[in-house]
C-alpha positions as CSV (number, residue, x, y, z in Angstrom):
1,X,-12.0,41.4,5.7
2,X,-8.5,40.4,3.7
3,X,-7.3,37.1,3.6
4,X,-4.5,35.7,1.6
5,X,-3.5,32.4,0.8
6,X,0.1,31.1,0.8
7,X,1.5,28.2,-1.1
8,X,4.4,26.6,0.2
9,X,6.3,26.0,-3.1
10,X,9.9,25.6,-2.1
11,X,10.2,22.0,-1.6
12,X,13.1,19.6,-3.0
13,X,10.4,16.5,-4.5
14,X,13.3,14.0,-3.2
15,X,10.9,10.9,-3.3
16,X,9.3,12.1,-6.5
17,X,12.7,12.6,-8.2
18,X,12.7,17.0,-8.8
19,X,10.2,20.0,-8.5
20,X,6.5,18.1,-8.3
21,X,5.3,21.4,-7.7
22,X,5.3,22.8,-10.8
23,X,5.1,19.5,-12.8
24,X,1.6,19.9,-15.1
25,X,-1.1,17.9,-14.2
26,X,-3.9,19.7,-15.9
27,X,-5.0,20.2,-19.9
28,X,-3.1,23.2,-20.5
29,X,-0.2,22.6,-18.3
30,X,-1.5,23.7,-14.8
31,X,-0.4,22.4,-11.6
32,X,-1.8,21.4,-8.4
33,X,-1.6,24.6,-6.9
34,X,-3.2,26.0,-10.0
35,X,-6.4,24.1,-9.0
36,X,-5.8,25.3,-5.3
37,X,-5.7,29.1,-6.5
38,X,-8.7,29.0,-8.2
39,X,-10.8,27.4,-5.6
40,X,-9.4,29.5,-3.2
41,X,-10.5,33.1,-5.0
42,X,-14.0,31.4,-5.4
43,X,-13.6,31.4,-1.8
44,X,-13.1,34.6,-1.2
45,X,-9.3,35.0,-0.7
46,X,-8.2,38.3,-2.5
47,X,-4.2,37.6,-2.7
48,X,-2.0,34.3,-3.2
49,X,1.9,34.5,-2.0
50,X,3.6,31.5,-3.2
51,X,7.0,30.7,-1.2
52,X,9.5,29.6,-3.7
53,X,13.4,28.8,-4.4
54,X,15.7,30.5,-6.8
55,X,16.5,27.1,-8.7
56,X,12.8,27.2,-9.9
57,X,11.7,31.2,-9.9
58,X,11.5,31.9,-13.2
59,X,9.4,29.0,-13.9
60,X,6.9,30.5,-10.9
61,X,6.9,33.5,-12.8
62,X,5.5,31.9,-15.5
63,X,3.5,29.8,-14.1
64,X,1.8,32.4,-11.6
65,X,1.9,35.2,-14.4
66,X,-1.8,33.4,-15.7
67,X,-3.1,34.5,-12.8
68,X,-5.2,37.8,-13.3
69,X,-8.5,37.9,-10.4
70,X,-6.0,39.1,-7.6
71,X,-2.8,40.1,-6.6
72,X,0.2,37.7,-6.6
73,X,3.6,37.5,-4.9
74,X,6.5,35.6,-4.6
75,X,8.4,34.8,-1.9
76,X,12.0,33.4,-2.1
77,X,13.2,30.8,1.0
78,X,17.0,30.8,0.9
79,X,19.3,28.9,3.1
80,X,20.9,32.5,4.3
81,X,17.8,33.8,5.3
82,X,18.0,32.8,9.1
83,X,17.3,34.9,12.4
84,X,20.0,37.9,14.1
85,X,22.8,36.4,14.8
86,X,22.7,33.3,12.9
87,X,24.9,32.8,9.8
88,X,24.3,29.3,7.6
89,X,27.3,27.2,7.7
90,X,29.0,27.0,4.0
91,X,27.8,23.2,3.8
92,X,24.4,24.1,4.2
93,X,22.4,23.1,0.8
94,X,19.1,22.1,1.9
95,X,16.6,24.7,3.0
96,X,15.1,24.8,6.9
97,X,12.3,23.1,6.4
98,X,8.3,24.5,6.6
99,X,8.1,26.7,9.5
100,X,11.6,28.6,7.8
101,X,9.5,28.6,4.2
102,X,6.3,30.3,5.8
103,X,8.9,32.5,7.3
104,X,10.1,33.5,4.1
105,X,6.3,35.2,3.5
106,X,6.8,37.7,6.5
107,X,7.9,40.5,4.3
108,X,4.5,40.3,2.0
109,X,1.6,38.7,4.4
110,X,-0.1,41.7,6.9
111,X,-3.5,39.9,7.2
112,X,-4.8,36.1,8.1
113,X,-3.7,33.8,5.8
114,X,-4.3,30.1,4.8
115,X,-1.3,28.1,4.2
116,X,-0.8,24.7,2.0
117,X,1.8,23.2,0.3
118,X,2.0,23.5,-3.4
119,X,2.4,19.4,-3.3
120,X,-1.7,18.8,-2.4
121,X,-5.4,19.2,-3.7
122,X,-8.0,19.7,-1.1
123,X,-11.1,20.4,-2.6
124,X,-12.8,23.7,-2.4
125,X,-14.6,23.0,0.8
126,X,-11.3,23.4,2.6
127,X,-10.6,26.7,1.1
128,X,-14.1,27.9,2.1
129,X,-14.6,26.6,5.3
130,X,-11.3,28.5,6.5
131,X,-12.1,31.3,4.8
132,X,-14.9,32.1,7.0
133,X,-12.9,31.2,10.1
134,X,-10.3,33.8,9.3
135,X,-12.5,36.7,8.1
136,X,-14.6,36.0,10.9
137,X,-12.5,38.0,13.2
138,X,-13.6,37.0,16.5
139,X,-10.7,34.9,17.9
140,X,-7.6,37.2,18.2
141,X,-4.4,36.9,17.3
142,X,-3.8,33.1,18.5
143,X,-6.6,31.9,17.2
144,X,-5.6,29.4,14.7
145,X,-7.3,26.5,12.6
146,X,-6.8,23.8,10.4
147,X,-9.1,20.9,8.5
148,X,-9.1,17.3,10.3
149,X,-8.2,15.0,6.9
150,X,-8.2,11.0,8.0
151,X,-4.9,9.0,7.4
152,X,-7.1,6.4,5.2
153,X,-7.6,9.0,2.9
154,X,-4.0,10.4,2.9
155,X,-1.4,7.5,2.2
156,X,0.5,6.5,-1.1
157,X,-0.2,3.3,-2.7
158,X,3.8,3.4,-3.9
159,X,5.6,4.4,-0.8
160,X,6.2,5.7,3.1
161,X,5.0,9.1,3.8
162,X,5.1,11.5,6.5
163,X,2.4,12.8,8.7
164,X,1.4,15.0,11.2
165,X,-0.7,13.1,13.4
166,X,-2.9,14.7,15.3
167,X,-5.0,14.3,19.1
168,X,-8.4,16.0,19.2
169,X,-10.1,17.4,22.2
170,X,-14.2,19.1,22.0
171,X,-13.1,20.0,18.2
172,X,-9.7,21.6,19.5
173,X,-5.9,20.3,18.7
174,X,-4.2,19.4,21.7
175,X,-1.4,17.4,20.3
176,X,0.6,17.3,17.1
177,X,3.6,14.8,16.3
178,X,4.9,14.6,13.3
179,X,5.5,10.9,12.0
180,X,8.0,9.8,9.2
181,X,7.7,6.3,7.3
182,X,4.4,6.0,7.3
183,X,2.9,3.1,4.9
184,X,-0.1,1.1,3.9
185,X,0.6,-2.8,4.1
186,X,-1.6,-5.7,3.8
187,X,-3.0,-5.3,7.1
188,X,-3.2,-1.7,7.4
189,X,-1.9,1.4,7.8
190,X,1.4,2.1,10.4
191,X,3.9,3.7,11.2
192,X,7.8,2.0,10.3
193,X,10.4,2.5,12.7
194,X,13.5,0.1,12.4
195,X,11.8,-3.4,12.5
196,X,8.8,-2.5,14.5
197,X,5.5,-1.4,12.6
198,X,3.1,0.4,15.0
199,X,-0.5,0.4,13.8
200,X,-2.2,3.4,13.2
201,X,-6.4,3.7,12.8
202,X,-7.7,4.7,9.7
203,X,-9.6,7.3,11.1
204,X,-6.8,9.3,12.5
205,X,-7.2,12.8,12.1
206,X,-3.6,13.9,10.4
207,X,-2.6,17.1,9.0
208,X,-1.8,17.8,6.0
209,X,0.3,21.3,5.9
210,X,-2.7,22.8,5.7
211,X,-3.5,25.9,8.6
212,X,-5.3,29.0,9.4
213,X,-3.6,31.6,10.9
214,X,-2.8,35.0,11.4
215,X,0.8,37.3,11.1
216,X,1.9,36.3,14.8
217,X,2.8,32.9,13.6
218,X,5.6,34.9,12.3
219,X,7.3,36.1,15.7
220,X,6.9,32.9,17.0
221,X,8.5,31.2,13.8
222,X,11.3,33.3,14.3
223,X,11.6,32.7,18.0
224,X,11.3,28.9,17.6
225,X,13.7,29.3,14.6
226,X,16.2,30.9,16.8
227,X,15.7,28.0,19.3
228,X,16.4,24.8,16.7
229,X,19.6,27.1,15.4
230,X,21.5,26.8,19.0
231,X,21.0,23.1,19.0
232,X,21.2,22.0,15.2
233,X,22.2,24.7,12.8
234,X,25.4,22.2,12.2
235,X,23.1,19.4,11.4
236,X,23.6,19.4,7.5
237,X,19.8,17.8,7.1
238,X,17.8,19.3,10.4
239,X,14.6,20.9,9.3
240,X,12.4,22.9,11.7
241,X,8.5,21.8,10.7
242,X,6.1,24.2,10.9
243,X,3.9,21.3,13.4
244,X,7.0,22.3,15.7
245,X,6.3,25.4,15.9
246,X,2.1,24.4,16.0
247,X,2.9,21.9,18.7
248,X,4.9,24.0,20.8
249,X,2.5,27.0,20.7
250,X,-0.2,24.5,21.6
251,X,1.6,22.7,24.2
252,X,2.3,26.2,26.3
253,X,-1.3,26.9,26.1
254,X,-0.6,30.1,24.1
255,X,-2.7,29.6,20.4
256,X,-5.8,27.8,20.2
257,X,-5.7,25.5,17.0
258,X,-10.1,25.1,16.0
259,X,-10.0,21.7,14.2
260,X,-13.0,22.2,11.2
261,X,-14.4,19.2,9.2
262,X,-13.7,18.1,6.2
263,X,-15.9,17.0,3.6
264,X,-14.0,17.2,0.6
265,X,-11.0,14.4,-0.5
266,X,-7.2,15.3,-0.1
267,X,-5.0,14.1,-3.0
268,X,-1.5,14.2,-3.2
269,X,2.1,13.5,-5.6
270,X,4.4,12.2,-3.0
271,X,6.0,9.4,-6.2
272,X,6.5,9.8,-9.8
273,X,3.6,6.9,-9.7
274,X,1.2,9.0,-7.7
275,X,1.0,11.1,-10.9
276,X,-1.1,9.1,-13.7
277,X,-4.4,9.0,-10.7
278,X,-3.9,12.9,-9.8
279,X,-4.4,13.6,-13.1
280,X,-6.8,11.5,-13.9
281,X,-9.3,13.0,-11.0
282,X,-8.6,16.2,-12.2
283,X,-9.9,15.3,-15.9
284,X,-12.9,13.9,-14.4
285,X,-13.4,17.3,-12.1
286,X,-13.1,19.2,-15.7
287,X,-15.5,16.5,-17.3
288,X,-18.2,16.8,-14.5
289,X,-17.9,20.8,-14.6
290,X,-16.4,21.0,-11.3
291,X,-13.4,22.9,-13.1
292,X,-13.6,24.6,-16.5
293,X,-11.0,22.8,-19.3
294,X,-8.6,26.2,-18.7
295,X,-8.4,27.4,-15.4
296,X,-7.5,30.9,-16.5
């Protein structure tokens, strides 16, 4: 059974200060999602879509030409690209957020697909562990997944981040919220909001853009999509997340989101700083043999 895997490359890198995602962080210039790519045709995915913007295209080009052991496509999210009947106002700069850049995929994904953001590693377990959830092909078209990563292991050491936090029920999501300002102070790890610091366990399960699902998220993006437009499409910095669109499909009852362990260690560039320590566990994965020196 097909499965592709989607890479949400379209984001602005505001705290990191320009386009982290195709910033090099291995030997011969790859980037994160390099690193995601390969595990994830090891897995057994058998096409990659990245989701990108036309200030940064031609360098995806480049970048994703390398790329030989299966198909690959590219996916542009533009402000303009919005629902019937919906026309971005002329001040709109800034795209519509995740749910609009998976959105952007419809035209070129048929089949269930893993998505991630271009931003994050997860380790090869995550690739393989949903791989077999979505060629299993037992669940239908609602049946959707995603890996249960820990806030402890998920924070910056150099600044707030934002989080989908996430309430588990018999392995099953039955809450999502997503939580901005999110930092790791001298006596743990909480949430910011105003003067108030709310603490947060380490052990929270959070997600970290990372889902299983299949090509009637798409309809319901579009929907949902429709829905934020009516109330904010004048709002010059509203973005509609794609844990919106999780939460409300989840909160009606309609999908079933299969929460599967996770094993492996999620590491991230939210800062310029977070840099120097990504690349240094990648070197070490090359040293040990985890990854060859050239990826391809």
């Amino acid at each position: 059974m097909n499965a592709t895997l989607v890479v949400l490359a379209a984001g602005l890198g505001s705290r990191f200060g320009g386009p982290k995602q195709i910033t090099p962080i291995g030997r011969h210039g790859e980037i994160i999602a390099d690193f995601s790519a390969y595990d994830a045709i090891r897995a057994g995915f058998n096409k990659i879509v990245f989701v990108t913007k036309p200030a940064i295209l031609q360098d995806m080009k480049d970048i994703t030409a390398k790329i030989k052991d299966v198909p690959v496509q590219l996916a542009l999210q533009t402000v303009d690209d919005l629902p019937a009947g919906f026309t971005a106002p002329p001040s709109r700069e800034r795209p519509w957020g995740t749910s609009h850049a998976l959105w952007a995929a419809r035209h070129v994904v048929n089949e269930p697909f893993m998505v991630i953001s271009a931003d994050d590693f997860y380790g090869r377990g995550v690739f393989n562990s949903m791989h077999g959830f979505l060629t299993d092909g037992s669940g239908g078209d609602y049946a959707f997944a995603m890996p249960g990563h820990k806030l402890s292991q998920t924070v910056s050491e150099h600044g707030s981040v934002s989080r989908a936090v996430c309430t588990i029920e018999n392995g099953y999501l039955t809450k999502i919220k997503e939580m901005l300002n999110i930092e790791k102070r001298y006596k743990g790890i909480g949430n910011v909001d105003g003067d108030s610091f709310q603490m947060l366990a380490d052990d929270t399960i959070v997600n970290m853009l990372v889902f299983g699902f299949t090509p009637a998220i798409f309809e319901e993006i579009e929907k949902g999509f429709a829905t934020f437009l009516q109330n904010r499409i004048n709002d010059p910095k509203a973005e509609y997340f794609l844990n919106a669109t999780v939460g409300g499909l989840i909160d009606t009852g309609k999908a079933t989101m299969k929460v599967l362990p996770v094993d492996d260690k999620w590491m991230g560039v939210t800062y310029e700083e977070d840099l120097p320590k990504a690349q240094k566990v990648i070197n070490e994965l090359i040293e040990s043999g985890h990854y060859p020196e050239k990826l391809f």
